[in-house]
N, C-alpha and C positions, 0 to 999 in steps of 0.2 A: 144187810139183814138177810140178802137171798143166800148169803155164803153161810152163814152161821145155822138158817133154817136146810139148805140142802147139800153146803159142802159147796169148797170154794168150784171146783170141775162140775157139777150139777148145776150151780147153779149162771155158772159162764154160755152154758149151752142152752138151756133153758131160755137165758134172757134174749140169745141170740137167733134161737129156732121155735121155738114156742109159741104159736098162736093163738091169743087170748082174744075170745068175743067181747068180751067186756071191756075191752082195750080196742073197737072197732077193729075187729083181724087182723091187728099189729101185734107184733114182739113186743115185750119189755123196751128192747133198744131203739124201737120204733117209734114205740108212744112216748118215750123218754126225748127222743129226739122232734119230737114232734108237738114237744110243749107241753104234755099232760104231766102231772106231780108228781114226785117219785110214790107221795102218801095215796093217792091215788093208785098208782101202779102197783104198788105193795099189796093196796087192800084187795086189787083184784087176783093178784098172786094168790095173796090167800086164799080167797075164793075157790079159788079153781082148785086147788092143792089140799082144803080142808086140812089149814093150820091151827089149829087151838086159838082160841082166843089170847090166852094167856101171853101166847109168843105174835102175836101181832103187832 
């Protein structure tokens, strides 16, 4: 979904360098690896990025 929303290069780096508060100041790859949902992680994606709802 992060590819589709930012492009597969956007959003590789993103998941990888990107620190979300609402993911306790983890990465994407982080809180993925650290047990939290991906639908979790998405939702905070969104969040932070102000995706449409429509594309959530």
């Amino acid at each position: 979904m992060m590819a589709e929303e930012f492009g597969a290069v956007r959003a590789e780096t993103l998941s990888r360098d990107y620190v979300l508060s609402g993911l306790g100041g983890r990465t994407v790859e982080q809180a993925l690896a650290g047990g939290v949902s991906a639908k979790e992680v998405w939702q905070e994606v969104c969040a932070e990025f102000d995706v449409p709802p429509e594309r959530r």
